[in-house]
C-alpha positions as CSV (number, residue, x, y, z in Angstrom):
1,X,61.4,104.4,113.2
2,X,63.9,102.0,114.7
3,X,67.5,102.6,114.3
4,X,68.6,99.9,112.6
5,X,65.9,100.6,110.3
6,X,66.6,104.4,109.6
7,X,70.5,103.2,109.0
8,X,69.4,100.9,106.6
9,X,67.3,103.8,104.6
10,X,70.4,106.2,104.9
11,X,72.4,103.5,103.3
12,X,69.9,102.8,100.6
13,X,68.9,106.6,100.1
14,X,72.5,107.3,100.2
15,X,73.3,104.6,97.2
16,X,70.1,105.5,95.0
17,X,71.6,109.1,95.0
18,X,74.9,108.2,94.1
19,X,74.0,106.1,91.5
20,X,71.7,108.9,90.5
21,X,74.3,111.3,90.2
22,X,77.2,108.7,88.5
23,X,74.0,108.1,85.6
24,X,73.7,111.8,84.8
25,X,77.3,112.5,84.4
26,X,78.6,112.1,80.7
27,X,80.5,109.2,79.8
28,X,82.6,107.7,77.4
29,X,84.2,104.4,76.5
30,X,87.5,103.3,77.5
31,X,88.8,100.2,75.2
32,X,90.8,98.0,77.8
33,X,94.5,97.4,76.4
34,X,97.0,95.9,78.3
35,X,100.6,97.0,78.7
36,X,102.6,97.7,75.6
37,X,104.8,94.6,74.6
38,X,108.6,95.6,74.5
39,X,109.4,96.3,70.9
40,X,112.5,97.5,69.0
41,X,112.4,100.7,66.8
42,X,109.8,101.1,65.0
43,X,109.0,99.2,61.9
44,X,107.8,101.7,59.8
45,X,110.4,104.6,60.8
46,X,111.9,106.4,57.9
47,X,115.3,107.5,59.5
48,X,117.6,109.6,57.4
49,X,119.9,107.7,55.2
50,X,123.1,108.3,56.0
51,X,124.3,107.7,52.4
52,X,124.0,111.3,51.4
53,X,126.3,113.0,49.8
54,X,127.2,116.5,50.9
55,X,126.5,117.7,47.1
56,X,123.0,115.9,47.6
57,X,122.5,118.0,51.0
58,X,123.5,120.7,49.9
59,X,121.1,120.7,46.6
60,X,118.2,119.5,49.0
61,X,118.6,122.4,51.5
62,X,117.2,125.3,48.5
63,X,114.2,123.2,48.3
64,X,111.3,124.6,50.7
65,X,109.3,121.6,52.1
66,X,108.4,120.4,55.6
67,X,110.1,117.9,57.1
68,X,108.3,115.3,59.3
69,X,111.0,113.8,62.1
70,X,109.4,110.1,63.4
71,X,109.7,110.0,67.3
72,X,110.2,106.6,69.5
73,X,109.5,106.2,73.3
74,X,112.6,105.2,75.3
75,X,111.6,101.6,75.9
76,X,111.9,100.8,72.3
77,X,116.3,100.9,73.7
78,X,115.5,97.6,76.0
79,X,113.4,94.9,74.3
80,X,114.5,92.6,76.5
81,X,112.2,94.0,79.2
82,X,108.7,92.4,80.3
83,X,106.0,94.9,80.4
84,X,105.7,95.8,83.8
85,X,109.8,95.9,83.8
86,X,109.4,98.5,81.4
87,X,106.4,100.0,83.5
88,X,107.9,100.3,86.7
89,X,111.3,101.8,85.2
90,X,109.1,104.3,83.2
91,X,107.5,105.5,87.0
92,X,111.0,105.7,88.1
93,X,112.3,107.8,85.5
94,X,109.1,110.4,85.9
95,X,109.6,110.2,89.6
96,X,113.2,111.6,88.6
97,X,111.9,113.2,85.8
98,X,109.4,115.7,88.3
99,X,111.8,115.6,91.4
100,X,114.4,117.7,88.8
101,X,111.6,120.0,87.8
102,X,110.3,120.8,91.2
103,X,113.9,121.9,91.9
104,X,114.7,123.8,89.4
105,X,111.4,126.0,89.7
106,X,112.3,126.2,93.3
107,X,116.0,127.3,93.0
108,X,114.5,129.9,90.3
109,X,112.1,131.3,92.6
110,X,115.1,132.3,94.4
111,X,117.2,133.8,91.5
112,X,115.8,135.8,88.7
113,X,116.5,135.1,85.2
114,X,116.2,137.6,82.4
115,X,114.3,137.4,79.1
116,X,115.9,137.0,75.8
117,X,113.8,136.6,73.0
118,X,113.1,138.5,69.2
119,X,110.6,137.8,66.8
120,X,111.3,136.2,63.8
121,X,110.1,134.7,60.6
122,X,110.3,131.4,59.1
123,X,111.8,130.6,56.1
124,X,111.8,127.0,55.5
125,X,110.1,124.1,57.3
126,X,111.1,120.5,59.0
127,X,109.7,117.7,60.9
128,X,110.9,114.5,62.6
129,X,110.0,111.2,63.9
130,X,110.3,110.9,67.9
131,X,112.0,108.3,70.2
132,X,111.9,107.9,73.8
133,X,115.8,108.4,75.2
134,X,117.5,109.5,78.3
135,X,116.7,107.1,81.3
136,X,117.0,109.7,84.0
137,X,115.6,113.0,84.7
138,X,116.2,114.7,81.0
139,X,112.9,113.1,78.5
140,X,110.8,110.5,77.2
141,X,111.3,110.7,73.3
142,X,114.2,110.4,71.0
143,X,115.1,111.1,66.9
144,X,117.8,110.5,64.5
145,X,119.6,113.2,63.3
146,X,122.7,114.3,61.5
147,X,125.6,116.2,63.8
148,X,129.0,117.4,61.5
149,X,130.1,117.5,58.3
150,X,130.1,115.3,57.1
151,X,126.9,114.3,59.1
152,X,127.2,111.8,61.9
153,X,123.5,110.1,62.4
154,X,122.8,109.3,65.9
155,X,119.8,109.2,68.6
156,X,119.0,112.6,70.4
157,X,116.3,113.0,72.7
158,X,113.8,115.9,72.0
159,X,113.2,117.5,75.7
160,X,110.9,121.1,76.0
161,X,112.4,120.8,79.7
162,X,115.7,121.6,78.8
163,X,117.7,124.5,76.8
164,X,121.2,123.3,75.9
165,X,122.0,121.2,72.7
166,X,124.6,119.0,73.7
167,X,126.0,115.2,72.4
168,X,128.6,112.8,74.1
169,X,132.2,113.6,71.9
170,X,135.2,111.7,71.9
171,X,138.2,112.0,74.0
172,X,135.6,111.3,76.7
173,X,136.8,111.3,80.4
174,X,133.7,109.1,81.5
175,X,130.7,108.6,79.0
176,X,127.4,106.2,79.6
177,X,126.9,103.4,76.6
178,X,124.7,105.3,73.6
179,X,123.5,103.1,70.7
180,X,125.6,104.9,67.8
181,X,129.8,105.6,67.5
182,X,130.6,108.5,69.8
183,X,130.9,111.8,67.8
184,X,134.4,113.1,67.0
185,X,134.9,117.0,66.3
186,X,138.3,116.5,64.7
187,X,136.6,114.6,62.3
188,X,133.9,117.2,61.4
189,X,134.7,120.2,58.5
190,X,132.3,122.5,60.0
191,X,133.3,122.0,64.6
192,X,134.0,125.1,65.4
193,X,135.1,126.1,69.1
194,X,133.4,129.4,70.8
195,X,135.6,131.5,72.7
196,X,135.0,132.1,76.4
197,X,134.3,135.7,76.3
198,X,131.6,135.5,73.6
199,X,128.4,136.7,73.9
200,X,126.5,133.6,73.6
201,X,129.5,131.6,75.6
202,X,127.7,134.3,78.1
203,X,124.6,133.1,78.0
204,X,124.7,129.9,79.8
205,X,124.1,129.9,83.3
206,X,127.0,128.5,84.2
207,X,129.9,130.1,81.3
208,X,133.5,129.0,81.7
209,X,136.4,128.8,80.1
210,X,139.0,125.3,78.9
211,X,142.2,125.6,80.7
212,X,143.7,125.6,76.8
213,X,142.5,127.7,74.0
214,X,140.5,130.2,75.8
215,X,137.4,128.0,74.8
216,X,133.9,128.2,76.0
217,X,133.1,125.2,78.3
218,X,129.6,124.6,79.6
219,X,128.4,122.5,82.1
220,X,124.8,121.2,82.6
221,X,123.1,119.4,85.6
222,X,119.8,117.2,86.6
223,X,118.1,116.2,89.7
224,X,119.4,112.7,89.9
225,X,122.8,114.0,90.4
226,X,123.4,113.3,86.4
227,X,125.3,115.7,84.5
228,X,127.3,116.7,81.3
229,X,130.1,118.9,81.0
230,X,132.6,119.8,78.0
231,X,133.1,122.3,75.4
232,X,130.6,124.7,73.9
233,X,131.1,124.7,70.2
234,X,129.0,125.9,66.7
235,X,128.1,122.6,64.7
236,X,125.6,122.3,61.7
237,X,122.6,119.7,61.9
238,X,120.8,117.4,59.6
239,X,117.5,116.7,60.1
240,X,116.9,114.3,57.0
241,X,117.5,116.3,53.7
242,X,117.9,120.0,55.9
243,X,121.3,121.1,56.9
244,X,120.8,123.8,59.5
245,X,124.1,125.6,60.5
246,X,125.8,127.2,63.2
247,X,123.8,125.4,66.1
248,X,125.8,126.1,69.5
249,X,126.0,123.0,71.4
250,X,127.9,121.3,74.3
251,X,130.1,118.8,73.2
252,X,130.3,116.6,76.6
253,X,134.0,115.2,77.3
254,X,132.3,114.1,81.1
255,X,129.0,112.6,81.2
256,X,128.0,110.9,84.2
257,X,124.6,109.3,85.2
258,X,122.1,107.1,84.4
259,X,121.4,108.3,80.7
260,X,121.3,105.3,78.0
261,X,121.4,104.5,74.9
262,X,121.3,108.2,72.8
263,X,124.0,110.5,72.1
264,X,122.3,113.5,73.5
265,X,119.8,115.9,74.2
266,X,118.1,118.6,71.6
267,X,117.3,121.6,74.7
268,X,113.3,122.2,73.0
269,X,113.0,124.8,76.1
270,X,112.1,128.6,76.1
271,X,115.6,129.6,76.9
272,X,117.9,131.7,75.2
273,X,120.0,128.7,74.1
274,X,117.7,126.1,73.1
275,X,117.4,125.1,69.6
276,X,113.6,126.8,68.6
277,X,115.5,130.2,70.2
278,X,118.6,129.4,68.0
279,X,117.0,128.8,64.8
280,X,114.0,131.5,65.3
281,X,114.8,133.1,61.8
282,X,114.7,129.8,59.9
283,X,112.0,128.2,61.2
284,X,109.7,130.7,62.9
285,X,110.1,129.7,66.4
286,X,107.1,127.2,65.9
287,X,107.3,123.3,66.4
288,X,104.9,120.8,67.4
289,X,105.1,116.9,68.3
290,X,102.3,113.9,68.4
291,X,102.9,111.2,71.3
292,X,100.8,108.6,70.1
293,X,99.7,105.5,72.5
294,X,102.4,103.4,72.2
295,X,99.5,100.6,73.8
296,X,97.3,100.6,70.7
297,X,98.4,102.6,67.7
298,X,100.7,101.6,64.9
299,X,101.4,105.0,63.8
300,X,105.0,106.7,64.8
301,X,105.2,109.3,67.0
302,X,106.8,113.0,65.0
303,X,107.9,116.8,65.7
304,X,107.7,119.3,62.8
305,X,109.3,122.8,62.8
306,X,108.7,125.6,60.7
307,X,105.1,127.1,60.1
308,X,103.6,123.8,59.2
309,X,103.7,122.8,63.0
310,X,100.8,125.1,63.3
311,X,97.5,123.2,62.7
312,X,94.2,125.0,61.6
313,X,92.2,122.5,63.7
314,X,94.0,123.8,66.7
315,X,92.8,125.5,69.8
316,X,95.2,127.9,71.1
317,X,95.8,129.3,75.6
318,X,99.1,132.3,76.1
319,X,101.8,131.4,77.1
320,X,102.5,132.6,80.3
321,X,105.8,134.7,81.2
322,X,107.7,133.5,84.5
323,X,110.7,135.9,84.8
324,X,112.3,133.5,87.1
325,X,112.6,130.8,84.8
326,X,112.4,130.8,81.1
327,X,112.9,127.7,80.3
328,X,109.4,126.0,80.5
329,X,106.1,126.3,78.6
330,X,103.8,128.1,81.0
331,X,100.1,127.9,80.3
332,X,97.0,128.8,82.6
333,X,94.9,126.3,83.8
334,X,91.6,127.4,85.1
335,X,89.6,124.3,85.9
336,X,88.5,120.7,85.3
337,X,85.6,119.1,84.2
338,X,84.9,115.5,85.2
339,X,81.2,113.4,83.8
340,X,80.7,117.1,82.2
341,X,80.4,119.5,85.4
342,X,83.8,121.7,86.6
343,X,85.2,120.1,89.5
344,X,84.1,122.5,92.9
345,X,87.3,123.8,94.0
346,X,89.9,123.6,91.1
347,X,89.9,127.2,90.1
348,X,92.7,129.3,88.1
349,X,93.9,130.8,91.4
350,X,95.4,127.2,92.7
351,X,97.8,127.7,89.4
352,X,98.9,131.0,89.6
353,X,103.0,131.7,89.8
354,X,103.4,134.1,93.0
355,X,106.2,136.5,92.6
356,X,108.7,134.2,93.2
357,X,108.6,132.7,90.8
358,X,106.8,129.5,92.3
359,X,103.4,127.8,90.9
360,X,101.8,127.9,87.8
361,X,101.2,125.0,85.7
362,X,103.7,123.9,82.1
363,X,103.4,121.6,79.4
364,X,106.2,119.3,79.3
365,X,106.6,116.6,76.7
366,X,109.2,114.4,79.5
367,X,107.0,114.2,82.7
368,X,104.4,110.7,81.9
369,X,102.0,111.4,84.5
370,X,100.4,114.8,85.1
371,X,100.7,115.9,88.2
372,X,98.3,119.0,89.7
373,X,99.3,121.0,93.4
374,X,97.4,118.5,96.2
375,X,94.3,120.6,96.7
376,X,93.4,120.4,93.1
377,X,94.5,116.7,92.5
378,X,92.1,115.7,95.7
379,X,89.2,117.3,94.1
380,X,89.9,115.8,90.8
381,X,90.1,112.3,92.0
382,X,87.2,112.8,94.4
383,X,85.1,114.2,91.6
384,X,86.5,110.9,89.5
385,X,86.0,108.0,92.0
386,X,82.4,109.8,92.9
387,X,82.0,109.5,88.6
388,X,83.0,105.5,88.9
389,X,81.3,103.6,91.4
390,X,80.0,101.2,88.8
391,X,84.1,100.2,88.5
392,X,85.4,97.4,90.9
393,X,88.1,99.2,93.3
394,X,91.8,97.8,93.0
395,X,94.5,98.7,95.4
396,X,96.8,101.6,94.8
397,X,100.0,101.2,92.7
398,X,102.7,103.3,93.1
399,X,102.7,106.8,93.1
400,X,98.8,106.2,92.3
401,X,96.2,105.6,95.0
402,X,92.7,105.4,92.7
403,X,92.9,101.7,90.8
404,X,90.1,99.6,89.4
405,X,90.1,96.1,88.3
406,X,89.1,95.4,85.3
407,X,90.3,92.5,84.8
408,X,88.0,90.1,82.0
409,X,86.3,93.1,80.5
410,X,87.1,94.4,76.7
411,X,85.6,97.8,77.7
412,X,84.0,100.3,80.2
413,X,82.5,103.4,80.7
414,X,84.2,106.4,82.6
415,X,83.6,109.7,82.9
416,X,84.8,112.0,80.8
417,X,87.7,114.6,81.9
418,X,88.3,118.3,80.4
419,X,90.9,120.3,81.1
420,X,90.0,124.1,80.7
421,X,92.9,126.1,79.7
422,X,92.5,130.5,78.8
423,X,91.0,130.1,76.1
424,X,91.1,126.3,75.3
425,X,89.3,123.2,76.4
426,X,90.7,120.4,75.8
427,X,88.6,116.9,76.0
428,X,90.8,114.1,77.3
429,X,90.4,110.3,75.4
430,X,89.9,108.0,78.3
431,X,93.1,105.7,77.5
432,X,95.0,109.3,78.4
433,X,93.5,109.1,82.0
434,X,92.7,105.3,83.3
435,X,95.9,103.2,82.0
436,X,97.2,99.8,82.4
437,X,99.5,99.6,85.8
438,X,100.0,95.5,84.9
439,X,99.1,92.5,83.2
440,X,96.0,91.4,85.4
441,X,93.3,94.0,84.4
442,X,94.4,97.1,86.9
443,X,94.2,100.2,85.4
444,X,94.4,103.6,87.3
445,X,93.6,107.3,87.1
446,X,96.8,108.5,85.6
447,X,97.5,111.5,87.6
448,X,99.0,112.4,90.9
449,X,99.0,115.5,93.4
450,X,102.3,117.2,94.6
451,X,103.3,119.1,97.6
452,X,105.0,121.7,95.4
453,X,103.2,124.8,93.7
454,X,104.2,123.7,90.3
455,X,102.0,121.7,88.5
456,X,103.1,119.4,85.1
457,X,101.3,118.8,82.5
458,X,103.0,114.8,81.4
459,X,102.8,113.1,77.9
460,X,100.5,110.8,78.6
461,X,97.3,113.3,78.9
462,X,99.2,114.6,76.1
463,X,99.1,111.9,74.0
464,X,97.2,111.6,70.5
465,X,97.3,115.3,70.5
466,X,99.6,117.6,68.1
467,X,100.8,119.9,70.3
468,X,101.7,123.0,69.4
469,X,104.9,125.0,70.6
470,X,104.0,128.5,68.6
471,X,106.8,130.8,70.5
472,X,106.8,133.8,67.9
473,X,102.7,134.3,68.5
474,X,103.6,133.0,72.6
475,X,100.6,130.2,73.0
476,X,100.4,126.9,73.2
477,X,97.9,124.8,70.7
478,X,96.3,121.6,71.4
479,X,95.0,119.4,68.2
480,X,93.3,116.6,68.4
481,X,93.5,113.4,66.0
482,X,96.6,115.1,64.1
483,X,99.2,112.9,64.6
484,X,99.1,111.9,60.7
């Protein structure tokens, strides 16, 4: 047989096989949306009123309910952004986002840190709506709650990435622009300072003391070179109708960076200090949140605490211990399935934490995109772009480099993507793993490989899940189509 002639049947052979391959795989339907409009808060948001009397609070706090907190993503803070503005700061502030994690877990592999927790029970129940709220380095979604007495409503942002509780407070050296009056602790009947030799002053990582009063003074740092430092002080919270007491917290007198519009941060981390650890014996140490698509749904985003975070529909993997760090939400990944076949290569020993302290894999509700340790991520997208062929290739954007263009088409079929946790499989929508990039039909694979060991699981595979944070039973739960 000629050459040119056995080249042309390689080619041919070689493309029949392919397309044989793509045709077995399993397949579902992606609905094409473009990038979310900017929008305000959301319309339908039932925010505390901050009409309450304290008799009212008071009476409303012996009631036992659950409480449903609504969530908003940080763009809802700057309207007056186009869509791919809003995109392309959204890739910056991951960028920052993962850059802060990948140090932290490094500097930890290099200085153990000891575990602190106790079992408890839950009493009473809450939940709240979510909002998107610190621009740099510290999370994705922010609520409204109650700080003082009487209580003060502001924006907070809800991060499982960080420990400390803390909110901007007036006199303020240097303080960034948040949407609601600074916080005063003069003002407040129930501030109450902590003294610098206290055992919980004693748990922060970095404990000081005020050069007056003998006061506890904190001090807390992020990868982009942000930070907040102040006073650390007992303070009660509202969260709607619940008044929960005693709630250590920084109150920041320096706050430097890039943070906008909220007040502060709610620390939703493992650590001894962050508020599911603080309020273990009221609410269980059990909370979940539901990050819808902010592209296509109407529904509000929300966090619940208390035992009715816990959803019957859920599948549940351990969480896994890292005594270097305990501030993140370890869980073990053991593979990926792409068109319904695991992915040769990505294995459970690609994620495991080495001893010290580096690798594994968490579940972190501020990191967007999901990113996996190089190895894996290549075989993923390989097994993805073998899975698409039928797709017309874009070029790569940003920290992506897998695109299609799609451009004149009101929906496609992909292949599907599962991620297999211990004990969990969890089967991803399509709109959590080919999203919009831009306003002329380019969508791409929405994940990304990393040099370091760690990998992050980011909101947006997360999204349309309730996820569930169940720290007293240690494991992680993944719900699907329970964001109502």
């Amino acid at each position: 047989m000629e050459p040119k002639k056995i080249n042309l049947f390689l080619i041919s052979f070689i493309s029949l096989l392919s397309h044989s391959l793509s045709s077995s795989l399993q397949h579902q339907t992606l609905t094409l949306n473009s990038l979310p409009k900017p929008s305000s808060l959301h319309p339908d948001q039932q925010w505390v009123q901050t009409t309450q009397t304290l008799e009212e609070l008071e009476l409303s706090t012996s009631i036992d309910s659950t409480f449903t907190l609504h969530l908003e993503h940080l763009d809802a803070l700057s309207s007056h952004l186009t869509p791919e503005e809003l995109f392309s700061f959204r890739l910056k502030r991951d960028d920052a986002r993962a850059k802060t994690i990948f140090a932290r877990a490094h500097s930890s592999s290099r200085s153990a840190h000891k575990h602190g927790r106790n079992a408890s029970h839950s009493t009473r129940d809450f939940s709240s709506s979510i909002v998107s709220g610190l621009s740099q380095g510290s999370g994705e979604y922010f609520t409204r709650l109650g700080v003082g007495t009487p209580p003060k409503y502001m924006y907070m942002v809800l991060d499982t990435g960080s420990d400390i509780v803390w909110i901007q407070c007036t006199p303020c050296k240097k303080c960034y622009d948040q949407t609601d009056r600074m916080f005063n602790p003069v003002k407040s009947g129930s501030y109450r300072s902590i003294p610098c030799r206290s055992k919980i002053c004693q748990r922060l990582d970095q404990p000081g003391c005020t050069l007056r009063g003998n006061k506890c003074a904190y001090q807390v740092s992020y990868g982009d070179g942000s930070f907040t430092m102040g006073e650390f002080a007992s303070e009660t919270m509202t969260f709607r109708r619940v008044r929960v007491p005693n709630v250590a917290l920084g109150c920041g007198h320096d706050n430097e960076g890039l943070f906008v519009g909220a007040a502060g941060l709610l620390g939703l981390g493992r650590g001894k200090l962050s508020f599911p650890t603080q309020t273990g014996n009221r609410f269980g140490r059990k909370f979940s949140y539901c990050l819808v698509d902010r592209s296509a749904s109407s529904k509000p985003s929300s966090v619940v605490f208390g035992s009715s975070a816990v959803s019957r529909t859920a599948v549940f993997t351990p969480l896994i211990s890292n005594p270097k760090l305990d501030t993140f939400y370890y869980v073990e990944l053991v593979g990926i399935s792409v068109g319904g076949s695991r992915v040769p290569g990505i294995t459970g020993e690609l994620f495991k934490i080495d001893r010290t302290g580096n690798g594994g894999v968490i579940v972190d509700s501020g990191t967007s995109v999901t990113r996996l340790t190089r190895p894996a991520y290549m075989a993923l997208r390989d097994a993805f772009r073998a899975g698409a062929t039928s797709l017309k290739s874009a070029p790569g954007f940003s920290l992506f480099d897998t695109c299609y263009d799609l451009s004149g088409k009101t929906e496609v079929r992909v292949p599907t993507v599962v991620m297999h946790y211990n004990g969990a499989d969890v089967a991803l929508p399509a709109n959590n793993y080919l999203i919009p990039v831009d306003t002329s039909g380019r969508f791409c694979f929405a994940f990304a490989g990393t040099m370091s060991g760690l990998s992050i699981i980011g909101n947006i595979q997360q999204q349309g899940f309730r996820v569930l944070f169940d720290i007293a039973s240690n494991r992680v739960g993944f719900s699907p189509n329970a964001c109502t």
